[in-house]
Each structure stands twice: as structure tokens, then as C-alpha cells.
C-alpha positions as CSV (number, residue, x, y, z in Angstrom):
1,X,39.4,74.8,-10.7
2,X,38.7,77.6,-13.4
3,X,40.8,77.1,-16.4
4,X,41.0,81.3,-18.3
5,X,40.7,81.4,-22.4
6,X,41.1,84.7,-23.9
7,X,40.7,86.3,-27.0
8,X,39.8,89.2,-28.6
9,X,36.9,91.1,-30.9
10,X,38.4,93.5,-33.1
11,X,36.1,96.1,-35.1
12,X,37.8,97.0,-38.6
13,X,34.6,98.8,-39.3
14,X,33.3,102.1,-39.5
15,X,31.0,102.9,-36.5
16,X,30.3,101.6,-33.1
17,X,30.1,97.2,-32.6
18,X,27.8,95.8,-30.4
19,X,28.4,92.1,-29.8
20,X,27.1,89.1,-27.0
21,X,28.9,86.0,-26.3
22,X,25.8,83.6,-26.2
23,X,26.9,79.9,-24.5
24,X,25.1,77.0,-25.2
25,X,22.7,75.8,-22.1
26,X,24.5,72.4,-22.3
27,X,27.8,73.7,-21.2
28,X,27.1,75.2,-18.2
29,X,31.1,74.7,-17.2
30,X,32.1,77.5,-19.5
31,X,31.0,81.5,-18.2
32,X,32.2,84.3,-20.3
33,X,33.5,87.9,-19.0
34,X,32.6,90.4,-20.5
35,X,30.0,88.8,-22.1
36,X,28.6,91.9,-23.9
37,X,29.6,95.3,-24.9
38,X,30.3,97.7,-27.6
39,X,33.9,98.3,-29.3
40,X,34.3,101.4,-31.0
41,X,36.0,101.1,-34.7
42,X,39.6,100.2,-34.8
43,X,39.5,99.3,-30.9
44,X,39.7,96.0,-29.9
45,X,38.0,94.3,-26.9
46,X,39.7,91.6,-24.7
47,X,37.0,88.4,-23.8
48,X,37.8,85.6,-21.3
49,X,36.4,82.4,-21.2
50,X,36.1,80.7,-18.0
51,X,36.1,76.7,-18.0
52,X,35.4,75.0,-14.7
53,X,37.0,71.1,-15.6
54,X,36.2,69.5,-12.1
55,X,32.6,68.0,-13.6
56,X,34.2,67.3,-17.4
57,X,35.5,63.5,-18.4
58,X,39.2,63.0,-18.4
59,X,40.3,63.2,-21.9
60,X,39.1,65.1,-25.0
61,X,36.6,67.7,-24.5
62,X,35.3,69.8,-27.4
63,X,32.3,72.8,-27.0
64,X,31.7,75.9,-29.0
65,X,30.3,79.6,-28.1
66,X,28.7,82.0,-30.7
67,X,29.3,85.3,-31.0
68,X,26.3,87.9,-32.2
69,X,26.9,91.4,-33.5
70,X,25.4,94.2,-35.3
71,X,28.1,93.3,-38.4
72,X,26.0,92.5,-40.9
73,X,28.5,90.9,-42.5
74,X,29.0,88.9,-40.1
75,X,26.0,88.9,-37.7
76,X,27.2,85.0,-36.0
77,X,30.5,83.2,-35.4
78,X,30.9,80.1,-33.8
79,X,33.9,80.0,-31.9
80,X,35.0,76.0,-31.7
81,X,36.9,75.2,-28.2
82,X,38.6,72.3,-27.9
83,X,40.9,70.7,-24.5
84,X,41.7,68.7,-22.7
85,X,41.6,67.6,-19.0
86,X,44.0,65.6,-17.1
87,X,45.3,65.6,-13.7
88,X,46.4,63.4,-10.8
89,X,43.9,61.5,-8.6
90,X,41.7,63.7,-6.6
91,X,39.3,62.4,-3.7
92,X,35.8,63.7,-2.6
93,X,33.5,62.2,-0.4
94,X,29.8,62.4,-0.1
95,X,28.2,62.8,2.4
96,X,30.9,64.3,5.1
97,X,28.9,63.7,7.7
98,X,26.4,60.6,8.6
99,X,24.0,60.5,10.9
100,X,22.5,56.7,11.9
101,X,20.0,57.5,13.8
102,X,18.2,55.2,16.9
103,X,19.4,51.2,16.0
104,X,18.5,48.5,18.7
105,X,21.2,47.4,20.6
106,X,22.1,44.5,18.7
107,X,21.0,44.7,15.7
108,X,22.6,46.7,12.8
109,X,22.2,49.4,10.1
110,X,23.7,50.5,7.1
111,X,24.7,53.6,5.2
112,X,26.4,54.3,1.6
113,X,28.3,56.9,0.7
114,X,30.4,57.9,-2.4
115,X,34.1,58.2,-3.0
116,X,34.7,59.8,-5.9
117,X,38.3,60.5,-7.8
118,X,37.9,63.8,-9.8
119,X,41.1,63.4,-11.2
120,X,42.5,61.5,-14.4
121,X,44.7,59.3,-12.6
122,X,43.5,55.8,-10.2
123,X,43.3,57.1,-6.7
124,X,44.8,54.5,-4.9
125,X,43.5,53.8,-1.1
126,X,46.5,52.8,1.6
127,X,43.7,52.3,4.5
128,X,40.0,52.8,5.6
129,X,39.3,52.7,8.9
130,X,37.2,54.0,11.8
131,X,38.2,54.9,15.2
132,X,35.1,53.1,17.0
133,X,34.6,49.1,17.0
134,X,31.0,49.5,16.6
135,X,31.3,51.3,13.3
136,X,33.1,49.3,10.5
137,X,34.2,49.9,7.1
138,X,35.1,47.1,4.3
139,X,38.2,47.3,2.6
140,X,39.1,49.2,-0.5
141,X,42.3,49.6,-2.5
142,X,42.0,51.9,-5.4
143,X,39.0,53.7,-7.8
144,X,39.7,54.4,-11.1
145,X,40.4,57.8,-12.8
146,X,36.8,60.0,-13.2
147,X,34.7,57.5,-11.4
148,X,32.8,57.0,-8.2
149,X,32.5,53.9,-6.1
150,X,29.4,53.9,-3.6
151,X,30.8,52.3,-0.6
152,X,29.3,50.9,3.1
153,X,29.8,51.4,7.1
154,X,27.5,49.8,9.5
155,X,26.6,50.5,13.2
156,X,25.8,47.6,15.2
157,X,25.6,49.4,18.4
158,X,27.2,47.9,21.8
159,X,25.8,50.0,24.6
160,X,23.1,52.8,25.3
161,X,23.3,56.3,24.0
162,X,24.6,58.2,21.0
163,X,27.8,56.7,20.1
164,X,30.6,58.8,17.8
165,X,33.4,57.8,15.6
166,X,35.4,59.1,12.5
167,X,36.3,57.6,9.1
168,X,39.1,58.1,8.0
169,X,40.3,57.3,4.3
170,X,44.0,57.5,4.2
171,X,44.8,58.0,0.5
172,X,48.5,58.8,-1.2
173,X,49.2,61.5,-4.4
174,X,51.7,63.4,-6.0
175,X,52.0,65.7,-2.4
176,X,52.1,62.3,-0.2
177,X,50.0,60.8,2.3
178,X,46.3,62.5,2.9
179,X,43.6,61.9,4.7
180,X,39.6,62.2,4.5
181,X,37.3,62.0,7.2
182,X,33.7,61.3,7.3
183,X,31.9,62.3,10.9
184,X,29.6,59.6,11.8
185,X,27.1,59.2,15.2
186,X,24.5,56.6,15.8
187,X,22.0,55.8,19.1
188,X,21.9,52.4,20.9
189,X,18.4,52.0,22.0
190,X,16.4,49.8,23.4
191,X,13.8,47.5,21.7
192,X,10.2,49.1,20.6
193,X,7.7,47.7,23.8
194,X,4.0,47.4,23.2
195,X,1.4,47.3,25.4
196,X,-2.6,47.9,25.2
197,X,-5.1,48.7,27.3
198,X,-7.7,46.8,27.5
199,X,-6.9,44.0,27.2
200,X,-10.3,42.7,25.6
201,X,-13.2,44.7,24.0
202,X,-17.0,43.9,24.5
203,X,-20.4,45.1,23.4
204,X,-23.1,46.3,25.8
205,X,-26.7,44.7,24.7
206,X,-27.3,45.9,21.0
207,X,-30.3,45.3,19.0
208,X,-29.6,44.2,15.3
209,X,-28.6,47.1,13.0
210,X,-27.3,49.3,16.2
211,X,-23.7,50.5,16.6
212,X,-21.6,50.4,19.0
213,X,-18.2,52.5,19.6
214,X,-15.0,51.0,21.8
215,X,-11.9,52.3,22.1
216,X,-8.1,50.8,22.5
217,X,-4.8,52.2,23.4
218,X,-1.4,51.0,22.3
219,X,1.4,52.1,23.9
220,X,5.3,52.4,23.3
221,X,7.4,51.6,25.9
222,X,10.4,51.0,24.5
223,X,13.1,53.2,22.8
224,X,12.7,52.6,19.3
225,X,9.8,53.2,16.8
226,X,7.0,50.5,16.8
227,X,5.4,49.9,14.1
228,X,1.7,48.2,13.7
229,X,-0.5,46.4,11.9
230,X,-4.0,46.4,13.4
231,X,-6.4,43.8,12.2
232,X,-3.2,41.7,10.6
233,X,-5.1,38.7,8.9
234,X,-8.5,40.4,8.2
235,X,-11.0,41.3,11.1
236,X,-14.4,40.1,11.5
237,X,-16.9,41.3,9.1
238,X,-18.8,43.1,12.4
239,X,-15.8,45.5,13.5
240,X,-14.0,48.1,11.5
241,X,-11.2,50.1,12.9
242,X,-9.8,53.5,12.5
243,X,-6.3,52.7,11.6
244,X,-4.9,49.7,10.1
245,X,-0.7,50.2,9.9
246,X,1.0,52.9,11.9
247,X,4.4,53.9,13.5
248,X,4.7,54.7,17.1
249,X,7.4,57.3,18.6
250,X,9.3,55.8,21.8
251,X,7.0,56.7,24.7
252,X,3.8,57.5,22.8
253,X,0.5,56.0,22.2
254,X,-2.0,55.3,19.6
255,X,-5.6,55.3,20.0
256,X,-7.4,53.4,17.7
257,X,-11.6,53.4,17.8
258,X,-13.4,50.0,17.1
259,X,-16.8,49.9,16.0
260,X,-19.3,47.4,16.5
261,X,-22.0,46.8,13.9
262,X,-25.1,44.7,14.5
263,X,-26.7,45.0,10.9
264,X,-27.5,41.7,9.5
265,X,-26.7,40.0,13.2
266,X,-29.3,37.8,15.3
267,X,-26.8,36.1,17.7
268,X,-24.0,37.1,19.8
269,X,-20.6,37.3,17.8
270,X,-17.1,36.7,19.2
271,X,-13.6,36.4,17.7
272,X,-10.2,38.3,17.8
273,X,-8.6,41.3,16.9
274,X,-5.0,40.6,15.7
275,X,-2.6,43.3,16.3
276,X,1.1,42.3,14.9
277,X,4.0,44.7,15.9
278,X,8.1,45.2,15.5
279,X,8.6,43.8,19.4
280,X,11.1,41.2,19.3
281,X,9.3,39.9,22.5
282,X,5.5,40.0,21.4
283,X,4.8,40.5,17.6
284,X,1.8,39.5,18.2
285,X,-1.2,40.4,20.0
286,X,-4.9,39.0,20.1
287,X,-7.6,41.5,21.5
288,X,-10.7,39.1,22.3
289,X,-13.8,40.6,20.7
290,X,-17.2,40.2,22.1
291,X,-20.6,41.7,20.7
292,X,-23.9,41.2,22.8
293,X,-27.0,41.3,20.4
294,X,-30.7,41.2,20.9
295,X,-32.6,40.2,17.9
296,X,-34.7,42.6,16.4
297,X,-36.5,44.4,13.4
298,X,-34.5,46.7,11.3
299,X,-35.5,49.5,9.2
300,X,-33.3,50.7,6.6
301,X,-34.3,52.7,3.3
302,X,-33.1,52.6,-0.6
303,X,-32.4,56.2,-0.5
304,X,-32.6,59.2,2.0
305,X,-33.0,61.4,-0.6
306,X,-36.1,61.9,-3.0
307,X,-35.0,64.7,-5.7
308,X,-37.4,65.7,-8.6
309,X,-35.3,68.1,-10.3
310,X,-36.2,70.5,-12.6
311,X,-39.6,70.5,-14.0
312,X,-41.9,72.2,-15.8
313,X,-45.3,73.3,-15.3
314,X,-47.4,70.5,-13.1
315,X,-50.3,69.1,-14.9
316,X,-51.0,66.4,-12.5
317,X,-49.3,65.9,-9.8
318,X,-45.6,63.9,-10.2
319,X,-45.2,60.6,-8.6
320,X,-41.4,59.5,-6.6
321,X,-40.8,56.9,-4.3
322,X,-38.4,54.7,-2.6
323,X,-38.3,50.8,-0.8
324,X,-38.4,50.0,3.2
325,X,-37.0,47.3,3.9
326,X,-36.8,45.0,6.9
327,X,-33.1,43.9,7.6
328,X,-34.0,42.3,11.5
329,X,-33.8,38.5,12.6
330,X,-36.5,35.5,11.3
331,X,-39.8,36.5,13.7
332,X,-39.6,40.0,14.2
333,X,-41.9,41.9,11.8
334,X,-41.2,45.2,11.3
335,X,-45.0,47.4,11.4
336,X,-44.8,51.2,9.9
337,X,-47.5,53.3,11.3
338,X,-47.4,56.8,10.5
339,X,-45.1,58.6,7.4
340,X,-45.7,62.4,7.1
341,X,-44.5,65.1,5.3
342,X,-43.1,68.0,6.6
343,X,-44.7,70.3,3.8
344,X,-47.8,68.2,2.8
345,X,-49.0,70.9,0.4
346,X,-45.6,70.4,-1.7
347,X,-45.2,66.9,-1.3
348,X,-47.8,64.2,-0.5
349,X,-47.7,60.2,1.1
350,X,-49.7,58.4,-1.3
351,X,-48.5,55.0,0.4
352,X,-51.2,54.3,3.1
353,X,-50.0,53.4,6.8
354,X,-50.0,51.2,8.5
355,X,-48.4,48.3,7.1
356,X,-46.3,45.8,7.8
357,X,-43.1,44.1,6.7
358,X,-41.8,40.8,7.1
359,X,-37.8,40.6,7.7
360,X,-36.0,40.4,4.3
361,X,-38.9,41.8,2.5
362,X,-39.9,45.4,1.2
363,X,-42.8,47.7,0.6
364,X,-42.6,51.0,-1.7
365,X,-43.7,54.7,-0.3
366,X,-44.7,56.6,-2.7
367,X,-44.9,60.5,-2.8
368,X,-46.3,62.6,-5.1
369,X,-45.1,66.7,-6.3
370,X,-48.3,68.4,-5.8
371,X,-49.7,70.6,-9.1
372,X,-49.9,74.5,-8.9
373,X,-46.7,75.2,-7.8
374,X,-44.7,78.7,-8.6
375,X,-41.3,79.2,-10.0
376,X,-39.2,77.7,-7.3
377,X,-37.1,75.4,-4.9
378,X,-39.3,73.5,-2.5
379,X,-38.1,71.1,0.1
């Protein structure tokens, strides 16, 4: 509701007034038309002020707006407004319309929304109801002047399928009886269903330090979202898997990739792969995990990269290197026999081959930056 102020610029003066209304930011509730213009002298110019009350407390209000001119006199007024706002009890709802969703049959859900009484008088409540058993409502009686009150209605759904009702808030003012209505729908469904394939995961032969990919599929057949949490509890150290928690649509599917690592491993490995989910009939799921592995050497380096930067000029030639180690099972020595250089001229193999490492030890390769080299990058 727009509440009109008027009033009036008068120019006593000699020659032509220019003036703006300028309004604070923080009362956006008040607009102003016209909110400039120019008044010739001895004319006077009507202004309206334009309050909008519905977001302004009950009671005693007070706000100003200034008005600028070319009067050098005068060059800023501040006009002072003052009023108040009262009124009977006035409902509003938020939101008009709820939407539930997909709940299990069985089981229920909740939703809030707001009542709110814009006016200055308590909004009393004669009944609150909805027009569906599966939808219900709590009681309320009255909500004080200029207040909200966030209130409840839950669906517990009965049967399959969407399921409609209406609730209605029968409320009673100065014009009599009215009523409110909020729309509400909701979906029985049935219970999220898992299933994976397969139903175990194994290794073919793997020699220590190799990899080895599996996949598994988990499936959705139910009618509500299923949510999962692979590898619930921690999963052996010799595994790692490409998702951990996820959600599930009705009737779709996960993949999730396992992989097998032998590193560090002289002996076959077997454990479980826990996979906990939302279905009231199987939370739980264990995926036996089996890994084959044939003891070997392993050769791993300290870096893959050997980087000399920027140097200067080469005097004698620069020396880099880097560590082999052996990571393979007790027994199984691990023999290097040849390491070359793609561009021997740049970059030498001072570390003579062959040689041989014992598992858990190391040797050092060094390679040298050969001298008489031109302005540059050399790989």
C-alpha cells in the first residue's frame, strides 16, 4: 500500500530554480515524483512523496529527504517526515506452493514455511488444516502484530505416486472469515535398492610393484536416491578407488575403478572392500578382495627429471645425478646393465654398468653437462 505526501517548492527568486529531491539509500520505502525539475520565479512546483508501509514496524516511524537547489541561499534542506503505521491484522504466506519431492513410503519429511501478519493488530488463526491425511499441519491460534512465525507440515506418504493436498489457514478480520491456501505435492516411492556386480574382485598374477585395474558396478534399483560410501572403514593399504561417497538416481549406476598396487608386496593379499549404503534392507556390503603376487625385483628412481638450469659458460663439464633403488622382495637382486643417453654429446653416464642392487638398497647414476656448449636449451 502507497501512502501519497505532498508538498510544494516555491521560487521567490529572481531567475530560473533547479532543484533534486535526493532520498537516503536506507529508506528505500519512500520514492519521490517529480523528483527533479526547474520552477520558474514566482511559480510554484507540486512534489509527492510516495511511502510504501507494508515492510515498516507498527508504530512510530521517522525518515527525512533533502532537497538540493541552485539557491545559494539555501543550496540543502532537509525535510523531516514523521508517521505512523497501524492497521488490522494482515496474513501472508511464504512459500504458496511446496513441493516435497520423492519420500519412501513410510517414512516422512518435513517442510517450513512462514506466516506472517503485516498488520499492527494479532492475527488470530480459527483453523489449519489440510485436505489430505498424509499431509499434516500442527495447530496454531494467533501471531502477534508485525511478526512472523515459521511453522511445519509433514508428508508421510501412504501409497505410490505423487500425492496432492491443500492447506488451508482459515483466519478472521475486520471483513470476516478468510482463507489462505498453500499448494502442496509430494511422491511415495519405493526404497533405494543396491546391487553390484561382481560380486568379488581378484588380481591376475602380478609381480611386485605392477598395477593392476578392476572395475565394479553399483546399481539403483529402487525408487529413491541411494547414497554410498565406498571403502566405509578404511580400505587396504594395496587398493584405491575412484570414488569414495556418492548419490545414485533411481535406476542408474555407478562405476567405480579399483586399483591394485603390488609395490612393497611379496605375498598374496586378501581382505574386503566395504561399501555402506541408504538400503533399509542391506546397508552394508563386503566386496572380497583378492591380489595374486609373484615376488620380484623393483626398480624405482628418486627423480625422473634431471634439470641443470641456467648456467653459464662450461669450464669443465657439470656433474647431476639421481638414486636407483631396489623396492622387490628379500632374494631377488635387482642387476642394471646398460644406461644411455639419448644425446651423449650433451649429457654423459659417468656411473659405469653393470651393477647390481640388493633389495632395499641404492646406487647413484651420475651424469655429467658436457663443456663447449652454445647459447641454448638442450634436452
Amino acid at each position: 500500500e502507497l501512502n501519497q505526501l505532498p508538498f510544494e517548492i516555491e521560487n521567490s527568486g529572481v531567475g530560473i530554480l533547479d532543484y533534486e529531491v535526493v532520498i537516503p539509500e536506507e529508506y528505500s520505502w519512500i520514492t519521490c515524483y517529480p523528483a527533479t525539475g526547474s520552477i520558474e520565479s514566482g511559480d510554484i512546483q507540486a512534489v509527492t512523496l510516495y511511502v510504501s508501509v507494508d515492510d515498516l514496524p507498527c508504530g512510530e516511524n521517522s525518515a527525512y529527504v533533502e532537497i538540493s537547489s541552485n539557491d545559494y541561499a539555501n543550496p540543502l534542506i532537509t525535510l523531516p517526515l514523521e508517521l505512523t503505521v497501524s492497521g488490522d491484522a494482515r496474513i501472508a504466506v511464504e512459500p504458496t506452493s511446496i513441493n516435497f519431492g520423492p519420500v519412501i513410503v513410510g517414512d516422512s519429511n518435513i517442510e517450513f514455511f512462514n506466516i506472517t501478519n503485516r498488520g499492527c493488530e494479532t492475527l488470530y488463526i480459527m483453523d489449519i488444516r489440510t485436505d489430505h491425511s498424509d499431509y499434516t499441519v500442527p495447530r496454531i491460534t494467533e501471531i502477534p502484530a508485525d511478526s512472523t512465525v515459521s511453522w511445519i507440515v509433514t508428508f508421510e506418504p501412504s501409497d505410490y505416486g505423487m500425492i496432492y493436498s491443500t492447506l488451508t489457514i482459515g483466519t478472521f478480520g475486520d471483513d470476516g472469515p478468510e482463507t489462505t491456501e498453500i499448494y502442496l505435492a509430494g511422491e511415495g516411492v519405493t526404497p533405494p535398492d543396491i546391487a553390484i556386480t561382481p560380486d568379488e574382485l581378484s588380481t591376475p598374477d602380478l609381480y611386485t610393484g605392477a598395477t593392476h585395474q578392476e572395475s565394479l558396478t553399483i546399481y539403483n534399483n529402487g525408487g529413491y536416491v541411494l547414497n554410498v560410501l565406498i571403502g566405509w572403514g578404511g580400505t587396504p593399504e594395496w587398493i584405491t578407488t575412484s570414488a569414495f561417497g556418492e548419490s545414485i538416481p533411481p535406476g542408474d549406476s555407478l562405476v567405480v575403478d579399483v586399483t591394485f598396487d603390488a609395490l612393497g608386496y611379496c605375498e598374496d593379499q586378501a581382505d574386503v572392500l566395504r561399501i555402506q549404503s541408504n538400503d533399509p534392507d542391506t546397508p552394508a556390503i563386503d566386496i572380497p578382495l583378492s591380489m595374486t603376487v609373484l615376488p620380484a625385483n623393483h626398480i624405482t628412481l628418486s627423480t625422473w627429471i634431471l634439470d641443470w638450469g641456467e648456467v653459464g659458460a662450461i669450464i669443465k663439464p657439470i656433474r647431476s645425478s639421481f638414486q636407483t633403488y631396489n623396492l622387490g622382495c628379500e632374494g631377488y637382486p635387482l642387476t642394471v646393465t646398460n644406461i644411455t643417453s639419448s644425446n651423449p654429446d650433451i649429457f654423459s653416464v659417468i656411473t659405469a654398468t653393470p651393477f647390481t642392487i640388493d633389495p632395499g638398497d641404492s646406487c647413484e647414476v651420475a651424469v655429467a653437462l658436457q663443456t663447449g656448449l652454445s647459447d641454448g636449451i638442450y634436452h
